[in-house]
VOGU-3710 file (C-alpha; in Angstrom, 3 decimals, decimal comma):
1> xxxxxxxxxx> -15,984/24,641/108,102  -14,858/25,823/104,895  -13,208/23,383/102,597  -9,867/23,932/101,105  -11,260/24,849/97,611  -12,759/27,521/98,937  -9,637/29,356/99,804  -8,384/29,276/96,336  -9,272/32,495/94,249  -8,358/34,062/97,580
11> xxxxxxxxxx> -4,837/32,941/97,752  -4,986/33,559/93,709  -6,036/36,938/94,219  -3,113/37,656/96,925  -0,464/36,402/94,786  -1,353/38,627/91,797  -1,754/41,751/94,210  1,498/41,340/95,195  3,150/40,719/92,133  1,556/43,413/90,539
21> xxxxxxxxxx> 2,753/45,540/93,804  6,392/43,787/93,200  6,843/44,923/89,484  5,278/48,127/90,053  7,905/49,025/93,131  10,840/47,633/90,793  10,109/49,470/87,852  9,580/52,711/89,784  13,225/51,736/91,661  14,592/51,494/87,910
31> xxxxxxxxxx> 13,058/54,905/86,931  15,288/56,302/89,846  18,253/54,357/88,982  20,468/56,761/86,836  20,471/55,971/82,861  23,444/57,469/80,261  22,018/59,051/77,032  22,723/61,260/74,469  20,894/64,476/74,123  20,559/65,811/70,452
41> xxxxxxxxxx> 20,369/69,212/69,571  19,840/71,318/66,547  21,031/74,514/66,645  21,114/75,068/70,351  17,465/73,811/70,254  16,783/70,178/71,973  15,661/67,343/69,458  15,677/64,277/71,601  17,346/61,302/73,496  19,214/58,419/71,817
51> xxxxxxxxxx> 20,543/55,620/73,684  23,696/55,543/71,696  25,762/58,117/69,309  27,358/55,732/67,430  24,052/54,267/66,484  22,540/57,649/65,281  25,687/58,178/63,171  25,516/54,416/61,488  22,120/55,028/60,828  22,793/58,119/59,173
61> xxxxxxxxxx> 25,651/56,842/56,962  23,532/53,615/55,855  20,692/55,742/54,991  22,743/57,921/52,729  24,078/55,774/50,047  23,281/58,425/47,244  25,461/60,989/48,698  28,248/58,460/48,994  27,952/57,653/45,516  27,215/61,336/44,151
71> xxxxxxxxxx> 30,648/62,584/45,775  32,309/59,321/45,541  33,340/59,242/49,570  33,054/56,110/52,216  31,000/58,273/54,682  28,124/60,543/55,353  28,290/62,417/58,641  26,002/64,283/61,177  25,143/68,062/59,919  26,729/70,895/61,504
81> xxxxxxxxxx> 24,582/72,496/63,569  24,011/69,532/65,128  25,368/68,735/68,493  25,031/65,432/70,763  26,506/65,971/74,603  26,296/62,633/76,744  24,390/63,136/79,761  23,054/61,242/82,700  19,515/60,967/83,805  16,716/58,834/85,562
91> xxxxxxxxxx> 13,578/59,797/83,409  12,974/60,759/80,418  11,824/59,257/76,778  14,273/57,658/74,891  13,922/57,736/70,849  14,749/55,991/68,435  17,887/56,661/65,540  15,383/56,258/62,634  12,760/59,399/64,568  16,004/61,539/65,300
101> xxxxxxxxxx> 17,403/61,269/61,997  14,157/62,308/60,113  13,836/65,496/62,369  17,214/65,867/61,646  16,984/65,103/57,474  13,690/67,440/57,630  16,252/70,640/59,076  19,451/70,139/57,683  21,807/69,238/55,076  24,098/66,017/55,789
111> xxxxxxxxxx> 28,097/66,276/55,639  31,133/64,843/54,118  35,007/65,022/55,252  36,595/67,110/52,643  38,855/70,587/52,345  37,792/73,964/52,610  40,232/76,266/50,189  40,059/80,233/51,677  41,490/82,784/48,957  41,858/86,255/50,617
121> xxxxxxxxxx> 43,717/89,172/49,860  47,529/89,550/51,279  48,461/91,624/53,896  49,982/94,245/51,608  46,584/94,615/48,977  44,671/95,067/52,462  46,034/98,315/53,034  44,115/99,309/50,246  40,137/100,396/51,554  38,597/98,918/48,422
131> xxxxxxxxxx> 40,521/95,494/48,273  40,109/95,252/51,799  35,814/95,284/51,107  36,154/92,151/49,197  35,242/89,032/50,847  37,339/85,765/51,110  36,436/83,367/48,406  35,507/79,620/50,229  35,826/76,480/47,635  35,032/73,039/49,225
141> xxxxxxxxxx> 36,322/69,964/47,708  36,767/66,594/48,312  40,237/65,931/47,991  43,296/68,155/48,583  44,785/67,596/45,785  42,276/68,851/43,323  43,096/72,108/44,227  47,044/71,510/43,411  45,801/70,171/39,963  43,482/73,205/39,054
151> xxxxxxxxxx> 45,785/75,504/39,769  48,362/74,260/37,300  45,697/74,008/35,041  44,837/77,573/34,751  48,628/78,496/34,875  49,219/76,547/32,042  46,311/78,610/30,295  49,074/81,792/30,775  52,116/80,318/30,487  53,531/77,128/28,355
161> xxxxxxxxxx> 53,168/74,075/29,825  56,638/73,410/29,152  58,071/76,527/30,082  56,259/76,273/33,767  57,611/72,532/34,251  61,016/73,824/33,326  60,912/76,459/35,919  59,254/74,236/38,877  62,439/71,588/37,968  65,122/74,135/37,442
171> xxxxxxxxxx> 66,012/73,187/34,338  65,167/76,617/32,301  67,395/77,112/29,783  70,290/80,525/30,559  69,650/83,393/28,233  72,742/83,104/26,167  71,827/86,291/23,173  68,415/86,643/23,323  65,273/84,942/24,700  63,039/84,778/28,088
181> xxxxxxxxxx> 63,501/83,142/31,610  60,853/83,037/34,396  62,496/83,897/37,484  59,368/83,313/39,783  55,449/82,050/39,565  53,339/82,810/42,890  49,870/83,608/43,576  49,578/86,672/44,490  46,780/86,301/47,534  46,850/84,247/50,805
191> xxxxxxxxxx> 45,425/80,884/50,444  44,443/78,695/53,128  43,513/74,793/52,674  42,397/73,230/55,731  40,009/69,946/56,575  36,461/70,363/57,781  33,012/68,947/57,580  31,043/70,323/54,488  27,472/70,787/54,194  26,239/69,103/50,963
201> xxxxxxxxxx> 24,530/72,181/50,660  27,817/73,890/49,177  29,496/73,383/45,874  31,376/70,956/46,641  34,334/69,819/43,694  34,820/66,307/42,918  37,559/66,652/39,767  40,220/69,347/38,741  38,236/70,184/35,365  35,270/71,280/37,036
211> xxxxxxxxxx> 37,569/73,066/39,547  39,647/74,359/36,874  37,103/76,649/34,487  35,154/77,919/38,624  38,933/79,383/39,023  39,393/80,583/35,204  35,465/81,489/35,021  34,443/82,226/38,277  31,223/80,609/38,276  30,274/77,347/36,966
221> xxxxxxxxxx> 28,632/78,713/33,283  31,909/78,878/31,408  30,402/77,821/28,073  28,749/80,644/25,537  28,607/79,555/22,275  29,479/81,073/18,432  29,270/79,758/15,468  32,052/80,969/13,256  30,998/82,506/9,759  32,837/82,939/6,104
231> xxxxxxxxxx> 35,142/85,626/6,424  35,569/85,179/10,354  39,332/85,237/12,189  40,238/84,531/15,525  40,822/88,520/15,864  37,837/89,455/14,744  35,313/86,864/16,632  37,706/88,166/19,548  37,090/91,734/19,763  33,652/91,572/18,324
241> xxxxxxxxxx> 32,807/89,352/21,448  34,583/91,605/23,908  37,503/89,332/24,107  40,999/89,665/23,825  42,923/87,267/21,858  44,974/85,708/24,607  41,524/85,185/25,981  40,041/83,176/22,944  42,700/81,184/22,960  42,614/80,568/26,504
251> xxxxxxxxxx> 39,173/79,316/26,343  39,560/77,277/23,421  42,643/75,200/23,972  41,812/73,736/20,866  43,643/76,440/18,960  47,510/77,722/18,773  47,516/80,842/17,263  45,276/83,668/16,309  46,596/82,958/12,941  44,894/79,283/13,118
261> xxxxxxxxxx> 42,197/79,027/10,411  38,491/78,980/11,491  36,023/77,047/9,160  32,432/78,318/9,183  29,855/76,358/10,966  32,643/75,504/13,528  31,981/75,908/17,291  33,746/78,237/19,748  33,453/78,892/22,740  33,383/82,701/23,604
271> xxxxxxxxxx> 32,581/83,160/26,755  34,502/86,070/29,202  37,182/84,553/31,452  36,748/86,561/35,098  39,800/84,351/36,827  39,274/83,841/40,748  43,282/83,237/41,364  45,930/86,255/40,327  48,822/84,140/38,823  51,798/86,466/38,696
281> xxxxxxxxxx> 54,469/85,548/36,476  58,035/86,981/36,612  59,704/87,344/33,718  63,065/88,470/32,184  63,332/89,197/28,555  65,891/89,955/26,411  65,514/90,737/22,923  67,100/92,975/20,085  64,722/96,103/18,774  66,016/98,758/16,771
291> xxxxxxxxxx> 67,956/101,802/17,931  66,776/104,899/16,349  68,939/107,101/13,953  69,180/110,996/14,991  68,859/113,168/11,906  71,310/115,855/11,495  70,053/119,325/9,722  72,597/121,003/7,879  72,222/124,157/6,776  72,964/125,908/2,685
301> xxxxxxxxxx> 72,391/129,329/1,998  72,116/128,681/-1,472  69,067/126,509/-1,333  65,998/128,767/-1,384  64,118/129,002/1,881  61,865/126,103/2,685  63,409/123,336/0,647  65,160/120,579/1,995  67,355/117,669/0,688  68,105/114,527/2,056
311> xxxxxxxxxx> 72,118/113,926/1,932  72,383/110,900/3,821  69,674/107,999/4,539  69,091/107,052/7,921  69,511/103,297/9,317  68,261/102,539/12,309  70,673/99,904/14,512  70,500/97,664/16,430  69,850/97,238/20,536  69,970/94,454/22,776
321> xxxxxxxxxx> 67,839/95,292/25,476  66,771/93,365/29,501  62,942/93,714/29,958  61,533/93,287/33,914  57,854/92,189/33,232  55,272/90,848/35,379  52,201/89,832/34,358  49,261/88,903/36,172  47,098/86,264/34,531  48,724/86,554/31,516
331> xxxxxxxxxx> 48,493/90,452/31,321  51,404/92,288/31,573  50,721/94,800/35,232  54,333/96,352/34,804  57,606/96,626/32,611  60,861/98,132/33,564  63,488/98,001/30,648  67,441/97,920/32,351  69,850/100,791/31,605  72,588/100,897/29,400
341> xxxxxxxxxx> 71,183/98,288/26,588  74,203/96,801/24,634  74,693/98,069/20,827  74,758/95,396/18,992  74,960/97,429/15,556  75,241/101,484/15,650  72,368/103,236/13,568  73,246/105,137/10,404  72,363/109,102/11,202  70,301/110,728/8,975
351> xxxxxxxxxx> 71,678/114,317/6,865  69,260/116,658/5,877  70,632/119,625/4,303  67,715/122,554/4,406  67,423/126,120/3,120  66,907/127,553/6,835  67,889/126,014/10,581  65,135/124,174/12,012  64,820/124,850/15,959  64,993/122,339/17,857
361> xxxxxxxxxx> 64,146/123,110/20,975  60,842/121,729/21,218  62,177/118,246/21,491  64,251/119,387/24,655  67,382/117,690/22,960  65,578/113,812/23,426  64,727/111,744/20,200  61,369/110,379/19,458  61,247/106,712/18,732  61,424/106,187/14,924
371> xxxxxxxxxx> 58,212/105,022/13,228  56,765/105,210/9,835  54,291/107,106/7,910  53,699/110,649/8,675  52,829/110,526/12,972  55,415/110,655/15,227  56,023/107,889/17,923  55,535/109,671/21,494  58,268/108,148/23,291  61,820/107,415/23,290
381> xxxxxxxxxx> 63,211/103,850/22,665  63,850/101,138/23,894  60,160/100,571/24,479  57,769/97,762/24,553  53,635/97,645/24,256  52,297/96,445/27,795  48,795/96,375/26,671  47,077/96,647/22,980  44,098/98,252/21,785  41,675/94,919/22,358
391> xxxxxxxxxx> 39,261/93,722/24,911  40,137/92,707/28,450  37,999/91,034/31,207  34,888/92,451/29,041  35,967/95,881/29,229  37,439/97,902/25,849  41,192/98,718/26,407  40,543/102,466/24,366  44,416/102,792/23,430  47,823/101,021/23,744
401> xxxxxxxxxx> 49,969/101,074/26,863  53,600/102,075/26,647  56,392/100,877/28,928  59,583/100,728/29,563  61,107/104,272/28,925  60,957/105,045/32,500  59,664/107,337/35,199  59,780/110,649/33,778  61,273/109,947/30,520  59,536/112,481/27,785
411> xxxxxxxxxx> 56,280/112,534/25,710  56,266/113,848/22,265  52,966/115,497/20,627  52,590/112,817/17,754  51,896/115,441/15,341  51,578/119,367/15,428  47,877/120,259/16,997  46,079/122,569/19,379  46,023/121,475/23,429  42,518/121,183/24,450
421> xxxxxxxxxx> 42,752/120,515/28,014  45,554/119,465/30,654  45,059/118,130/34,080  48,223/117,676/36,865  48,350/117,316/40,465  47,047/113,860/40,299  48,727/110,896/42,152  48,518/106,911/41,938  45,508/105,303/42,574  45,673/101,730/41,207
431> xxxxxxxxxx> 42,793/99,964/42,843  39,890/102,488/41,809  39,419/106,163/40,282  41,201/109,186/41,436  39,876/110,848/44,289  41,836/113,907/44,694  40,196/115,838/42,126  41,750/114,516/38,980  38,085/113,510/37,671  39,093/110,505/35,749
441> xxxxxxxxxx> 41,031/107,268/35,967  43,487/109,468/33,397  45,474/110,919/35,875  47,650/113,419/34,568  46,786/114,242/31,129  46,598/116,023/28,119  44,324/116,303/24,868  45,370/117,537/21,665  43,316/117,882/18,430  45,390/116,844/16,114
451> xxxxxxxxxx> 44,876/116,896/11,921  42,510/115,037/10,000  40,243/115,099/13,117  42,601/113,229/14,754  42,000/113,505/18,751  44,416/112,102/21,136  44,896/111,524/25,224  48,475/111,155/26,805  47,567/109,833/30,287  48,570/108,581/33,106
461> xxxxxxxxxx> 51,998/111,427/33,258  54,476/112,604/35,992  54,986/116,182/34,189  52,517/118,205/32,255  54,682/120,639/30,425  51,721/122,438/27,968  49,139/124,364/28,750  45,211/124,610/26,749  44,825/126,560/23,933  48,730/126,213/23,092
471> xxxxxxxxxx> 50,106/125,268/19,759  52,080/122,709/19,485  54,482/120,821/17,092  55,171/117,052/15,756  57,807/115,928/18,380  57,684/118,592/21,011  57,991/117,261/24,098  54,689/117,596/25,752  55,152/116,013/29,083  56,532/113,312/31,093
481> xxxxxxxxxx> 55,957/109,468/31,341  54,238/108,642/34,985  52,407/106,804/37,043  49,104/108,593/37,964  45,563/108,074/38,175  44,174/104,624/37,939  47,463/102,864/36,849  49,568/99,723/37,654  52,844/100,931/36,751  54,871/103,106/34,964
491> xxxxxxxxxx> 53,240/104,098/31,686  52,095/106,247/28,583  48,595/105,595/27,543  47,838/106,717/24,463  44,406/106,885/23,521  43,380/108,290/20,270  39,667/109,514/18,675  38,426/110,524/15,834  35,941/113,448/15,405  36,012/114,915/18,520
501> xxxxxxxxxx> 37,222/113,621/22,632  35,867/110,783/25,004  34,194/113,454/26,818  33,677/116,819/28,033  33,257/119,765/25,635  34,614/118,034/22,643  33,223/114,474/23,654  31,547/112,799/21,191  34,954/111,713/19,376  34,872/107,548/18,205
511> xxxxxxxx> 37,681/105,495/19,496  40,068/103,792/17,094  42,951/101,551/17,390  46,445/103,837/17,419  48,874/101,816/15,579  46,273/102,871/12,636  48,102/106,141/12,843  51,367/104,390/11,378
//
């Protein structure tokens, strides 16, 4: 008979059996108990299970302490793309937050809780084909209120400071003689602002100055640099860098006045403003301009033919007249001077007693506005400028702008010439170059070569009254003022040349600032 020792390993070698029979049949009853997880995918592709979202999303904030500090916020978030359903299963591997999140760091970009700002065109700009091409402009910040700020930064790079807090508080001053009142500021496209998650990826704004030249600039190089020489003036480092002089002084706050002194070896910035917002500002103006004399021919048979004399001196008077302007960042888009202007002071006609009657029916019984020297001005007054002979956005304004006479007031030939060429039939096309024939953004136009090689372009008419190869004299009306061809709003541009035209048969001419003419 055995002895009791011998039954040992035997009863040892049961037990373990079945506890290795016990833990295996309770760890494959587990594997078919159910088990909630979190499925992670990336871009509709599966990355893995995670036992808990919240984890993956702590882990991901804790391990991102240099975007925290780079855009100054309290949290780092999951990537879009990324999507994390809860699901229930009973198999399948579980991993880890620290594997998931470097699949996830190797793919994509983290985020951050901030505001996505949408600039689009309004409803009434979409009408128009090409406008309606352009797509919206994003800008991602991370605060609201940066957006607020930068805005009335750049408005205050168009209008006064003071002038724009007066109007947001009510508290402009009433016109009383003479003197300007905004009567609305808007921008003149939809914007959106709404909150989202942003990509680090993006540009993403952390302060108003920043924010300020991307809206004034439209990228983020807004510095070029010039250093000023002897002899330099605001004017001249203005145009000669394709600038305007609003413009310089835009981007160099620094200065007042194009009549501010410049000292050589000083730094300025000339870089070209392209502004992302259109800032419309509506203004009324009233101011006093002159009120041209008529002169009044007399004739005397007993002066010999030809000779003239003058009896009485002209004096112009005095006008007070209401200007409707709206400007778009800072450039006036359209002018409309009010009926009826009050006299404040009657002109002074002028007598001259000649040999012979003059005719005058080439200036269809309207005056020309007065102006000096020997050219003639080519429309009636009141008038105003709307846009000098200077650079604009980067592009060479060839001429001055005229406004304020009205639709289908008259054009007078500045001095006695031959026509060269007319074009009519054309219509408004604002937004981009005529398209129904016209050839050029001119609209309806006319060229005269004028004396002293002297070529000049009266654009953008309602009326063309002459016809090419006619001769014609100083102050015959020639046409009327319009809106046609590439244009914004009732105007005369009048573009002048010397030695020959912009282009064509007598192209070749060199551009030259009008108001040299007088």
């Amino acid at each position: 008979m055995k002895s009791a020792k011998a039954y040992i390993p035997v009863v040892l070698a049961l037990l373990i059996s079945g506890l290795i029979i016990f833990f295996y049949q309770t760890t494959k009853a587990m594997d078919k108990s159910p088990k909630e997880v979190y499925k992670v995918y990336l871009d509709g592709e599966f990355v893995g299970a995670i036992k808990s979202k919240k984890a993956l999303e702590n882990y991901i904030d804790n391990e991102q302490k240099a975007l925290k500090e780079e855009y100054g916020v309290k949290k780092v978030y999951i990537p879009n793309g990324i999507d994390i359903k809860k699901s229930i299963t009973y198999k399948g591997k579980i991993m880890s937050e620290k594997t998931i999140y470097k699949k996830i760091k190797e793919s994509k970009s983290f985020t951050i809780k901030g505001y996505v700002v949408t600039i689009s065109q309004n409803e009434e700009e979409k009408e128009n084909e090409e406008i309606a091409k352009k797509d919206d402009i994003k800008i991602y910040l991370t605060k609201k209120d940066l957006f607020d700020k930068a805005v009335r930064r750049v408005l205050n790079a168009f209008v006064a400071e003071e002038d724009s807090t007066n109007f947001a508080n009510g508290t402009q001053k009433e016109i009383v003689t003479t003197g300007s009142i905004i009567e609305n500021i808007y921008i003149n496209q939809d914007v959106t602002i709404k909150e989202a998650f942003i990509s680090t990826e993006e540009d993403i704004y952390t302060n108003e100055v920043d924010l300020t030249k991307y809206l004034l600039f439209g990228d983020n190089n807004s510095e070029e640099e010039y250093t000023i020489r002897l002899g330099d003036t605001i004017e001249t480092v203005s145009f000669n860098n394709k600038l305007s002089t609003d413009e310089f002084l835009i981007v160099n706050p620094e200065f007042t006045s194009k009549d501010n002194l410049l000292i050589p070896g000083q730094k300025v910035n000339v870089a070209l403003i392209a502004p992302i917002l259109e800032i419309v500002v509506e203004k009324e103006t009233v101011e006093d301009v002159d009120k041209p004399y008529e002169t009044i021919e007399k004739e005397d048979d007993t002066m010999n033919y030809g000779t003239q004399t003058v009896e009485v001196e002209g004096v112009n008077g005095i006008q007070r007249v209401t200007e409707k302007i709206k400007y778009i960042n800072g450039e006036i888009k359209s002018a409309y001077i009010l009926p009826n202007p009050e006299i404040i002071k009657n002109p002074v006609d002028k007598v001259v007693v000649k040999g012979t009657k003059r005719s005058s029916t080439y200036t269809g019984g309207f005056t020309p506005a007065v102006s000096s020297g020997s050219w003639g001005w080519p429309t009636v007054s009141p008038y105003m400028i709307s846009s000098y002979f200077e650079w604009r956005w980067g592009r060479l304004h060839e001429g001055i702008d005229i406004s304020g006479c009205g639709n289908g007031s008259p054009i007078f030939a500045a001095e006695s010439g031959t026509v060269l060429s007319t074009v009519s039939g054309c219509y408004n096309h604002p937004y981009s170059d005529t398209s129904d024939g016209c050839g050029d953004y001119y609209g309806n136009h006319i060229w005269i070569a004028h004396p002293e090689g002297v070529y000049i372009v009266y654009a953008h008419l309602a009326d063309v009254y002459v016809y090419p190869g006619q001769q014609v004299e100083k102050g015959q009306v020639i046409g009327t003022m319009g809106n046609s061809g590439s244009s914004t709003g009732t105007h005369l541009h009048f573009g002048t040349f010397y030695g020959g035209t912009k282009y064509g048969t007598y192209g070749g001419g060199t551009v030259f600032n009008p108001f040299t003419l007088y």
